[in-house]
Structure formats: C-alpha cells, structure tokens
C-alpha positions as CSV (number, residue, x, y, z in Angstrom):
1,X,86.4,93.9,127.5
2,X,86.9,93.3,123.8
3,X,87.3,97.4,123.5
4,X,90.3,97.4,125.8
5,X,91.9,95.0,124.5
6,X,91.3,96.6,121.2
7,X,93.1,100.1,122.5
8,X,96.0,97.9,124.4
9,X,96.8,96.1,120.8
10,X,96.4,99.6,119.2
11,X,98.8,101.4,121.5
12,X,101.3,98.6,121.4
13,X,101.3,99.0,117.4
14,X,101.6,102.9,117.5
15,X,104.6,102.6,120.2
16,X,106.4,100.0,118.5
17,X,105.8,102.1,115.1
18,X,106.9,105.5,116.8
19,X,110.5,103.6,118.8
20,X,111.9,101.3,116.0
21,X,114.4,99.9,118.8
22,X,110.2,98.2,120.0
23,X,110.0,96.4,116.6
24,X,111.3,93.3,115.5
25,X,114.3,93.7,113.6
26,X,114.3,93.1,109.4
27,X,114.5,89.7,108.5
28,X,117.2,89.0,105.9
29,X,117.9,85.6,104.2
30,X,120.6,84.0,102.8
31,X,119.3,84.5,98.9
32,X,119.5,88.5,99.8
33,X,122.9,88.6,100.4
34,X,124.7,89.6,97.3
35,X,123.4,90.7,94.0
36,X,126.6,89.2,92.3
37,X,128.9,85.8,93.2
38,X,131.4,85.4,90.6
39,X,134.9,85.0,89.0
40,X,134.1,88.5,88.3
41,X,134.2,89.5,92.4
42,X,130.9,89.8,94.9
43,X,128.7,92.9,95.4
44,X,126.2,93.0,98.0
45,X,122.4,93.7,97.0
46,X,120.9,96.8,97.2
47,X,119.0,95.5,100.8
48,X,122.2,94.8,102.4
49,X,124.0,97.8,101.7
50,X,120.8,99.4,102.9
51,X,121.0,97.6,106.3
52,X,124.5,97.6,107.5
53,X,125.4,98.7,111.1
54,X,121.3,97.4,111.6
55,X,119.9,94.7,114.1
56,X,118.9,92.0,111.7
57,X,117.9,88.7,112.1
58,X,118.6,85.6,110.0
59,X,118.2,81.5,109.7
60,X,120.7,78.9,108.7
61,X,122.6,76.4,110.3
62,X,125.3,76.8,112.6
63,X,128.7,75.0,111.2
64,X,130.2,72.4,113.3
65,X,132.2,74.4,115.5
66,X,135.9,74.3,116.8
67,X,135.4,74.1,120.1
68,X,131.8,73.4,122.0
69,X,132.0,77.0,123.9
70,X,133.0,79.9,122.0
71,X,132.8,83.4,121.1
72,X,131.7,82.9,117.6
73,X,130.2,80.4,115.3
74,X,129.7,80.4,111.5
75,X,126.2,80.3,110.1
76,X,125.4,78.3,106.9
77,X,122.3,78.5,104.7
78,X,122.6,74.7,104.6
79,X,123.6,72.0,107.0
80,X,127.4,71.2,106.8
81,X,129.4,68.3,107.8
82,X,132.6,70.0,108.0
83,X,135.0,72.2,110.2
84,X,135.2,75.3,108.3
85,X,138.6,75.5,109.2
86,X,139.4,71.6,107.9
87,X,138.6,71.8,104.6
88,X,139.7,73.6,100.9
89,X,138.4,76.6,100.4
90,X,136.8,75.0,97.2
91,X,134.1,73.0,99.5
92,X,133.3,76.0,101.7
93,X,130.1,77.9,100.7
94,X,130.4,81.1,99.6
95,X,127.2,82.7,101.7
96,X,128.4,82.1,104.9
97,X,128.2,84.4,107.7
98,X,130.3,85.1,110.7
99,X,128.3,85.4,114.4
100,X,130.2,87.0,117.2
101,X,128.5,86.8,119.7
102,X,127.4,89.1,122.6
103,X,127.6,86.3,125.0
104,X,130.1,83.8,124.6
105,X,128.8,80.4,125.3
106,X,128.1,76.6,124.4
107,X,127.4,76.3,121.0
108,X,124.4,73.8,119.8
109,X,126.6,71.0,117.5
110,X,126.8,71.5,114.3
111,X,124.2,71.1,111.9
112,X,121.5,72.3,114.0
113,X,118.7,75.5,112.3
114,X,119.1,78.1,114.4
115,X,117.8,82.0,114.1
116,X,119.9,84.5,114.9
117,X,119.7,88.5,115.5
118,X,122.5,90.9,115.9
119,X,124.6,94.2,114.4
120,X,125.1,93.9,110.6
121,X,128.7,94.3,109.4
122,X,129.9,93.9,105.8
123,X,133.2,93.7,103.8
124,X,136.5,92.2,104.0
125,X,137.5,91.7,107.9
126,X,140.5,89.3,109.3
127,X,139.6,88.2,113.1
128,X,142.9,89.4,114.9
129,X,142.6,85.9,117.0
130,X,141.6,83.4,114.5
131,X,143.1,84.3,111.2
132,X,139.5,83.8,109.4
133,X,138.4,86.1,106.6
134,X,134.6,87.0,106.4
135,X,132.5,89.0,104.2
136,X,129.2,89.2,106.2
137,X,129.3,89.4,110.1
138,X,126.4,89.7,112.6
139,X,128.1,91.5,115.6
140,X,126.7,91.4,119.5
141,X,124.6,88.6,118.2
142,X,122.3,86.1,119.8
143,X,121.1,83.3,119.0
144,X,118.3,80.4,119.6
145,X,117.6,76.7,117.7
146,X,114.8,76.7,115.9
C-alpha cells in the first residue's frame, strides 16, 4: 500500500513538473512589487518584470468597494477604511493593485484578507468605464477570503 501511494505522489510531482499550467501559480507579495517608489518615478523589480502576462497569486485586503457586486475590486497590502475613489490621492497607498475579475460578483466588504490568483498586467492603464489609473493589474482573476 505504502509503495503505491509512493508512485501516485511521484507521478503527480513529475506531471505537474512536465505541464506548468498543473502547478500552483508563483506567489508574489506586495514588498516584490517595485524595486523603486519615489519622487524620482516607480520601476518594477526585476521578479515582476519577469512575471507579467503570468498567473500569479497574491494576499492583501480587498478595499471597501463601490458597489457590493462588481467586476473589479482593489487589493491593499493593508486594511483600509476608505473608498478609493473618496479620498486625496495623498492617503491612497501607493502598492495597490487592480483585480478584474473573471467572474463578476459580490464582493466580501471591505477590509477582509483575501488571496487572489489571476493574469499579471503592469504599467500605466485608464479603465475605459471607471476613469481609474492603475499600475499593477491581475486580469481574469479569482479570488477567495482567507
């Protein structure tokens, strides 16, 4: 018994090593973001820059969002109190990252750790519907509480 189950872990290892798409996708946290925040500009770290257009998954918090169901939400590395569209730009974090989601849905309120996998997307990007200007986006992204 214990030599089967031996082989099935073995084989599950060896396919999951040979088909990528089998594996768990790269964990990225909030602190790998950018090698550089300043009055100078923002550059993405090396890590980043290595996985864009890859399924990643990352933790944080969701921000309170705008409406309970939605096709989006923005995820903190910290709890926030705040709508991020009712408040200065000087009290919004600057590691934020955008979720659009593969499912729209009802959100969990605000506040909540949640961890979340989808597409890596990076630079500059206006949302055509909301007017809101992201660095970081997770596209076709789900998401679960923690």
């Amino acid at each position: 018994m214990q030599r089967r189950c031996f082989l099935g872990t073995a084989f599950v290892f060896a396919l999951a090593a040979a088909n990528p798409a089998l594996a768990a996708p790269p964990r990225l946290a909030f602190s790998e973001l950018y090698a550089r925040i300043g009055v100078m500009g923002t550059s993405f770290s090396p890590q980043v820059l290595k996985l864009k257009g890859q399924r990643i998954t990352m933790r944080g918090y969701i921000a309170p969002p705008l409406k309970a169901e939605a096709n989006f939400f923005v995820l903190t590395r910290v709890p926030v109190s705040v709508c991020p569209f009712c408040n200065s730009d000087a009290d919004w974090p600057a590691d934020i990252v955008v979720v659009n989601l593969k499912n729209p849905g009802t959100l969990a309120p605000g506040g909540r750790p949640v961890e979340v996998t989808g597409m890596l997307d990076i630079g500059s990007s206006t949302d055509r519907e909301t007017g809101f200007v992201s660095l970081v986006r997770l596209n076709q992204a789900e998401w679960r509480e923690l």
